[in-house]
C-alpha positions in Angstrom: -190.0 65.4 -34.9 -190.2 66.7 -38.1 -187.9 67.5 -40.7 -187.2 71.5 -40.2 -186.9 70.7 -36.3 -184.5 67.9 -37.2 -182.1 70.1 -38.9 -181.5 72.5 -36.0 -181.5 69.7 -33.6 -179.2 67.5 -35.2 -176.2 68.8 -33.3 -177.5 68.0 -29.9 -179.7 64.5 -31.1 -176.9 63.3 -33.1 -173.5 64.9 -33.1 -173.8 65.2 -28.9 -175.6 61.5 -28.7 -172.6 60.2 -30.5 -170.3 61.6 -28.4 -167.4 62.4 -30.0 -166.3 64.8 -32.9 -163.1 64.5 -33.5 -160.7 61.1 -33.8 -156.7 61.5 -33.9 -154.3 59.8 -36.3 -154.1 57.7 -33.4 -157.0 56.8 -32.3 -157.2 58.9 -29.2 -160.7 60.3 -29.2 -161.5 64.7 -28.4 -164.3 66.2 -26.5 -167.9 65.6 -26.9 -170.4 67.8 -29.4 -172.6 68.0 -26.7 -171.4 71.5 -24.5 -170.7 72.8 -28.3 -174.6 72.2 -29.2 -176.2 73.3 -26.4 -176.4 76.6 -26.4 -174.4 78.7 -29.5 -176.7 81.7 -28.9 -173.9 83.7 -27.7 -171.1 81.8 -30.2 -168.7 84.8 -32.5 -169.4 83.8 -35.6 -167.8 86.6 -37.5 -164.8 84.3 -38.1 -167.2 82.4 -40.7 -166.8 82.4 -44.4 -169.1 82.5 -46.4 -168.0 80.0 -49.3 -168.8 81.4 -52.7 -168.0 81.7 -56.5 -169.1 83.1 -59.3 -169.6 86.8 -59.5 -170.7 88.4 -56.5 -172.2 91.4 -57.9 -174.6 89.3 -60.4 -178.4 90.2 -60.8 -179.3 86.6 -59.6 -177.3 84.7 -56.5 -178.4 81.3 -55.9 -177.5 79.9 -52.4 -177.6 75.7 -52.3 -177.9 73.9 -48.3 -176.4 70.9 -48.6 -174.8 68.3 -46.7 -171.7 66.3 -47.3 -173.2 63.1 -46.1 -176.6 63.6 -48.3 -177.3 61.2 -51.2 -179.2 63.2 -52.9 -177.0 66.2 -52.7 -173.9 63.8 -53.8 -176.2 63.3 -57.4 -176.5 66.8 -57.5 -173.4 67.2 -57.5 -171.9 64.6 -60.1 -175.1 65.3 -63.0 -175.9 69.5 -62.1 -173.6 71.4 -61.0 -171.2 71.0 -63.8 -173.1 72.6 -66.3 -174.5 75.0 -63.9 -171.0 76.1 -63.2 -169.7 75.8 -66.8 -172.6 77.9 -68.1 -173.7 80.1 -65.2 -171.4 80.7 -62.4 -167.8 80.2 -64.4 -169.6 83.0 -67.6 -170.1 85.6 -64.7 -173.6 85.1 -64.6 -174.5 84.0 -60.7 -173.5 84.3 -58.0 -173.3 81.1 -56.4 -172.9 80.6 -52.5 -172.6 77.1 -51.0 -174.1 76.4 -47.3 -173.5 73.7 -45.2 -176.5 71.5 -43.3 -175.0 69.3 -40.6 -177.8 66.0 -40.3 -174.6 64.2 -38.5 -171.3 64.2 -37.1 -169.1 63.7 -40.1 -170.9 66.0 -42.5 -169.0 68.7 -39.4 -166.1 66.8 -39.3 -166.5 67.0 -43.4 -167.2 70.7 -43.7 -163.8 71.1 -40.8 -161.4 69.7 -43.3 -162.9 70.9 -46.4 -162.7 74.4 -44.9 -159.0 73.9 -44.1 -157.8 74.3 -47.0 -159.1 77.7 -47.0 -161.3 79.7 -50.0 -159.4 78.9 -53.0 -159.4 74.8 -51.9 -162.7 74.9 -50.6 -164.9 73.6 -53.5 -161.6 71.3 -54.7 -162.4 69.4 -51.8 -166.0 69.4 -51.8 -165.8 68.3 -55.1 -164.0 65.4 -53.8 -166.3 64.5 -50.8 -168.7 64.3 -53.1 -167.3 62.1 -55.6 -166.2 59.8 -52.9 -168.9 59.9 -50.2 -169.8 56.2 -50.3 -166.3 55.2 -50.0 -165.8 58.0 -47.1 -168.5 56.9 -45.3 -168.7 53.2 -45.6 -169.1 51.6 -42.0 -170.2 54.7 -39.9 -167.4 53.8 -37.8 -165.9 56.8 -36.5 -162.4 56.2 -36.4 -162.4 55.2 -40.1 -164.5 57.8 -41.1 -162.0 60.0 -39.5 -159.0 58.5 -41.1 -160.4 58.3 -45.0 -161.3 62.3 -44.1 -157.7 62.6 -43.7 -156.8 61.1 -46.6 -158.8 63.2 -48.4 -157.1 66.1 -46.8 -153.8 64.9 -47.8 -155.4 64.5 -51.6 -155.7 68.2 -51.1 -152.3 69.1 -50.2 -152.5 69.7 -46.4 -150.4 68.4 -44.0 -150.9 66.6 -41.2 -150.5 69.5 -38.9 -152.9 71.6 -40.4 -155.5 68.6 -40.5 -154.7 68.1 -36.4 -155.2 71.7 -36.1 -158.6 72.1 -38.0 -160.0 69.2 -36.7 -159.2 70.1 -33.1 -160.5 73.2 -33.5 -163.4 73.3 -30.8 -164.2 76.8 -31.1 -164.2 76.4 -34.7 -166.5 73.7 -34.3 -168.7 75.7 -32.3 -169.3 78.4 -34.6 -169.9 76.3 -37.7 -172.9 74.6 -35.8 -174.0 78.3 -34.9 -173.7 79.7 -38.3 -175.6 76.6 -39.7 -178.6 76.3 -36.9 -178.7 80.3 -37.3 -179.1 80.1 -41.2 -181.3 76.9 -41.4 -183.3 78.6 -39.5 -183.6 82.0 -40.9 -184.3 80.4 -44.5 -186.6 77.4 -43.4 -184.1 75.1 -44.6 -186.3 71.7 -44.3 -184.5 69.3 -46.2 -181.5 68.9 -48.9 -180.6 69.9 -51.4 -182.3 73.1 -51.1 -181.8 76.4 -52.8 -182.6 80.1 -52.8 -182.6 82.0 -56.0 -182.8 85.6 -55.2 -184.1 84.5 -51.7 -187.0 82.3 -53.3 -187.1 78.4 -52.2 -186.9 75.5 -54.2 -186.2 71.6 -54.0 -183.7 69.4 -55.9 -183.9 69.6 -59.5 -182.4 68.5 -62.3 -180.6 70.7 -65.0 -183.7 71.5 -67.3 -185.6 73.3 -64.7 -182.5 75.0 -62.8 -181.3 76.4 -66.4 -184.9 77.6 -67.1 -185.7 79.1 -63.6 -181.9 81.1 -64.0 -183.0 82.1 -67.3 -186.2 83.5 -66.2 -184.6 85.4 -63.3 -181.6 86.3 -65.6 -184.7 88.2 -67.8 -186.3 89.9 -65.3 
């Protein structure tokens, strides 16, 4: 299988193989990822932000597909996107939209809780996934996984109602795996990070070439 297919299969191969997507504060486990994979073709998606900042009515919008459970897209994170959002998205310049790539179960279960806090917390707490995806992750074990997600959560200011509420949101669920297979599909979204700069696709790079590539596109 290669790469491209395994992004738009991952919900079936791994989130439904695994069995379960969700894991309460006690332990009690929710329903499989399996029925939600299967077929979203006719899944409402409307309800889907898309996450963004910067300004939206910018010559050049950059889009990034990225994962929460990516390595690669954690560097990106800690040694790019600071200067690209001090100097292009925070000045006005871009418009930068952020799009999530599920490879496994707790990059959903990530992208659930980071969306719970809704627009204005969003990147807060992707900022912090990012910062502490080793320590988030360490184990693979569900249950933990589920609990340090929590935590993080709670970092954010949400309570442990909302957190039981967004992350036993099924029909939520449902149409984030829509929205992503739909988009990773659309764009040819093979691996990650990946981004579109006025709809044209490049790999990860460091700051150099993204400040040079904006610049050029910034000129045109």
């Amino acid at each position: 299988m290669n790469r491209r297919n395994l992004i738009i299969a991952a919900p079936v191969a791994l989130l439904g193989a695994a069995g379960l997507w969700y894991t309460t504060r006690s332990g009690d486990t929710g329903p499989t990822l399996a029925a939600i994979a299967q077929d979203t073709s006719e899944v409402d998606t409307s309800g889907i932000a898309e996450m963004s900042m910067g300004n939206p009515d910018a010559k050049v919008t950059v889009t990034e597909y990225a994962s929460y459970t990516c390595p690669h897209c954690r560097t990106f994170h800690q040694t790019v996107f600071g200067e690209l959002k001090k100097n292009y998205i925070d000045t006005g310049k871009i418009n930068f939209i952020y799009r999530e790539v599920y490879f496994d179960r707790f990059g959903l279960w990530a992208a659930m809780v980071a969306r719970c806090g809704g627009e204005m917390r969003y990147f807060g707490i992707s900022s912090i996934l990012y910062d502490t995806q080793e320590e988030w992750v360490a184990g693979g074990d569900p249950a933990l996984v589920a609990q340090n997600l929590r935590k993080i959560g709670k970092t954010a200011g949400l309570s442990d109602a909302e957190l039981d509420a967004c992350m036993n949101d099924g029909e939520k669920a449902k149409a984030l795996v829509a929205t992503y297979q739909k988009n990773a599909e659309a764009d040819d979204v093979n691996s990650t990070p990946t981004f579109l700069i006025n709809g044209e696709k490049y790999g990860n790079m460091g700051y150099d070439e993204f400040s040079t590539l904006l610049d050029a596109k910034l000129a045109e």
